[in-house]
Backbone bond lengths (Angstrom), bond angles and torsions (degrees), N, CA, C in turn:
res aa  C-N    CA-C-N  psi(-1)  N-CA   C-N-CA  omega(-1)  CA-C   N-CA-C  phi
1 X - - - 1.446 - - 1.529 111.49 -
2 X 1.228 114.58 -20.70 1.697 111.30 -154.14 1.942 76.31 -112.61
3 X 1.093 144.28 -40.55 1.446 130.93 -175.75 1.978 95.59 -55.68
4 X 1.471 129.82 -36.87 1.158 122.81 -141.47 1.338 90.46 -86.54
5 X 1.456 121.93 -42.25 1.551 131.00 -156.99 2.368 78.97 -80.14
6 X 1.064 141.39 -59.77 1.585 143.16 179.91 1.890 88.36 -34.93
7 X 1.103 110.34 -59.81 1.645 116.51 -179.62 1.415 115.65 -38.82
8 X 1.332 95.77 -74.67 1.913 112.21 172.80 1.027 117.14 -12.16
9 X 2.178 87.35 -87.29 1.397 109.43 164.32 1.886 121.01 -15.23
10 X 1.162 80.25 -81.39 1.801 88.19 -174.96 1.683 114.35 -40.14
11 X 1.047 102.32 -57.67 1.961 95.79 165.83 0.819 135.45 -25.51
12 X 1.343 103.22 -49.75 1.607 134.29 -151.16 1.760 80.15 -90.96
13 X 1.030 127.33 -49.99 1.646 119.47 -165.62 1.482 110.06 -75.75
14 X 1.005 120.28 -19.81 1.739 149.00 -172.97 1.605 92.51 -68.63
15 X 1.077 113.23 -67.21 2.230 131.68 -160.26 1.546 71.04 -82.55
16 X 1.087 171.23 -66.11 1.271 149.10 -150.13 1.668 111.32 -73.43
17 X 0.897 88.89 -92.23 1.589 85.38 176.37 1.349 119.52 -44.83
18 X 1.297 127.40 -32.03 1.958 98.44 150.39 1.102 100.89 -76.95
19 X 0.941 163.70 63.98 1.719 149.14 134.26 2.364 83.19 -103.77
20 X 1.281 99.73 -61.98 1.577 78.26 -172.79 1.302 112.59 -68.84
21 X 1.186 144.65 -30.25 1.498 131.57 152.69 1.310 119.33 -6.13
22 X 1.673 109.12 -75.19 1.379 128.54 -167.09 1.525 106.21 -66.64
23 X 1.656 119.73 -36.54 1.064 120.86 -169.68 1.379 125.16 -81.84
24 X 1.455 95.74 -37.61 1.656 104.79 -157.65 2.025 96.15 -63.98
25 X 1.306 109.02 166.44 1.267 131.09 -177.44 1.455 134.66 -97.66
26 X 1.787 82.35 -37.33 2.307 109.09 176.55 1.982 87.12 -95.86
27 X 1.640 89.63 111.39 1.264 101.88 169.83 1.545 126.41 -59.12
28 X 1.433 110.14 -13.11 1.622 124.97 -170.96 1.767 89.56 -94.29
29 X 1.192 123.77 -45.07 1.207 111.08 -176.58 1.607 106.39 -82.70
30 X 0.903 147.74 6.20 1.407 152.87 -159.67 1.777 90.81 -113.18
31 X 1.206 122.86 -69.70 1.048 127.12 149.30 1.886 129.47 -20.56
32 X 1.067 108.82 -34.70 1.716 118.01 -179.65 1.748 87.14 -84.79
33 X 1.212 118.08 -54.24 1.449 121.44 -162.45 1.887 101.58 -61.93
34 X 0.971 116.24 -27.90 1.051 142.20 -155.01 2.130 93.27 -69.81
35 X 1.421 93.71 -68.76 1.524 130.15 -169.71 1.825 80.07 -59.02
36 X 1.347 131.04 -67.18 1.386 137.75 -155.35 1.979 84.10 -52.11
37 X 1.701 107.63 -55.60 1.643 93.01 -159.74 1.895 109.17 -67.12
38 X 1.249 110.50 -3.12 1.744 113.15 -176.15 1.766 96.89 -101.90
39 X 1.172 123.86 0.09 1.266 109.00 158.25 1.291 118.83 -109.42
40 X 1.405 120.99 6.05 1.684 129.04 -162.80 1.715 74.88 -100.70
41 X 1.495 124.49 -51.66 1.004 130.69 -140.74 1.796 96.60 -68.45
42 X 1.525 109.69 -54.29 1.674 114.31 143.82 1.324 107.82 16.50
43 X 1.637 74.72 -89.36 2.036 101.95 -148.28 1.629 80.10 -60.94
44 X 0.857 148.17 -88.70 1.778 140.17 -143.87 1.242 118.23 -42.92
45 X 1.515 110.47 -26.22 1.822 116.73 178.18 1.155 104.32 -73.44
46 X 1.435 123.65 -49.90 1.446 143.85 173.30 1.827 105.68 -53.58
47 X 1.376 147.55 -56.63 1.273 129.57 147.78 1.613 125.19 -45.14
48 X 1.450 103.84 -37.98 2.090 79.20 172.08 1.514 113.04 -96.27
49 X 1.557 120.82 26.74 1.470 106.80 145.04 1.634 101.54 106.73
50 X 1.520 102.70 17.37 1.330 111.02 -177.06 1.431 112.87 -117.35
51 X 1.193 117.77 82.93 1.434 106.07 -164.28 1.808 119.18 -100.19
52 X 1.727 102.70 -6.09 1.249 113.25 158.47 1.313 116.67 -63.86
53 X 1.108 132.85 -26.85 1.505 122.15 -144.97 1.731 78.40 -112.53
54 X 1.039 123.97 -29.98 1.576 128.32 -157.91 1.616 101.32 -83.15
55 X 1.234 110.80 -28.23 1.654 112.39 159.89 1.427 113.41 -89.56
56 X 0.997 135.90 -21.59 1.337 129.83 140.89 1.805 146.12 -34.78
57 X 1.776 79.85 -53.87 1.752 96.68 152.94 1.355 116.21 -46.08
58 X 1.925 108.65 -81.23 1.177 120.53 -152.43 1.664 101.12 -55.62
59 X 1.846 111.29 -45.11 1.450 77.65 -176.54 1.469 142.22 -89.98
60 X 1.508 120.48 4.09 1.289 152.64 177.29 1.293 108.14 -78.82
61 X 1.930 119.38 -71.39 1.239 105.03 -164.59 1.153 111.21 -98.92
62 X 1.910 121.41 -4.87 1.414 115.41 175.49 1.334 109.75 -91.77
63 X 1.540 114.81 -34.49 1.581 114.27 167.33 1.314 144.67 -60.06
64 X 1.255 79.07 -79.35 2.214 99.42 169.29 1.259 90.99 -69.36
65 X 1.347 138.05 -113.55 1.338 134.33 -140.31 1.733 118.39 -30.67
66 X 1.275 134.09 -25.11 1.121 169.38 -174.09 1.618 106.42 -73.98
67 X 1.298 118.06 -40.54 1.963 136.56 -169.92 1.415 79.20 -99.95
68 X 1.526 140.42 -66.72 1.297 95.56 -147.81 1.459 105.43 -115.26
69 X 1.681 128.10 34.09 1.348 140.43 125.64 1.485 100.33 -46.56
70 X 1.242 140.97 -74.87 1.223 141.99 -145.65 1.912 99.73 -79.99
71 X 1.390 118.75 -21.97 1.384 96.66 174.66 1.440 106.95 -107.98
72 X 1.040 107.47 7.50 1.927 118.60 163.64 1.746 87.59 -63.69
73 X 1.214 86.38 -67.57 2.010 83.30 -165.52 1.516 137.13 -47.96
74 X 1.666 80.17 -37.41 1.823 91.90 170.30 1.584 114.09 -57.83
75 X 1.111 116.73 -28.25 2.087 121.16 171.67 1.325 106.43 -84.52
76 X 1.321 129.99 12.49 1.579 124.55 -176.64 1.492 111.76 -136.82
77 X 1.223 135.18 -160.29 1.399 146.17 -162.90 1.870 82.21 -110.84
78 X 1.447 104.73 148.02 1.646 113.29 -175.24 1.759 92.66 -83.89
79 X 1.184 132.25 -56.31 1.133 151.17 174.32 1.345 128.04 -66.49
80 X 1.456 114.07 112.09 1.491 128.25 172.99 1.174 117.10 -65.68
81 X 1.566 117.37 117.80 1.426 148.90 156.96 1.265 108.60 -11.89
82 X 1.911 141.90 100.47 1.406 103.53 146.08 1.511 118.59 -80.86
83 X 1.599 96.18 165.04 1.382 127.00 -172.70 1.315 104.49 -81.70
């Protein structure tokens, strides 16, 4: 019962944080939200029994990809353009 509701949970944190991904506006914070959905994404590989790929995630798409999002930004405007 308590792995299914850890499951849920995690979904439920997954559809959130891409919703602020897509939404948010401050590319540095879009970016943090970003890092939150590659460690949620982690934890879910890590419940169905995948724990190679789930250390793979955290340190690839929550780590690295995550460092040089944030020094992409430092050479750019923090804030997305409206159209």
């Amino acid at each position: 019962m308590v792995a299914i509701l850890i499951h849920v949970i995690t979904l439920i944190g997954l559809i959130l944080t891409a919703w602020l991904v897509y939404f948010l506006k401050d590319l540095l914070l879009a970016t943090i939200a970003l890092a939150a959905f590659s460690l949620l994404l982690s934890v879910e590989f890590y419940i169905l029994q995948a724990p190679d790929v789930a250390i793979a995630q955290a340190g690839i798409g929550a780590g690295l990809t995550t460092a040089i999002f944030v020094i992409a930004i430092r050479g750019t405007s923090r804030q997305e353009e409206d159209k």
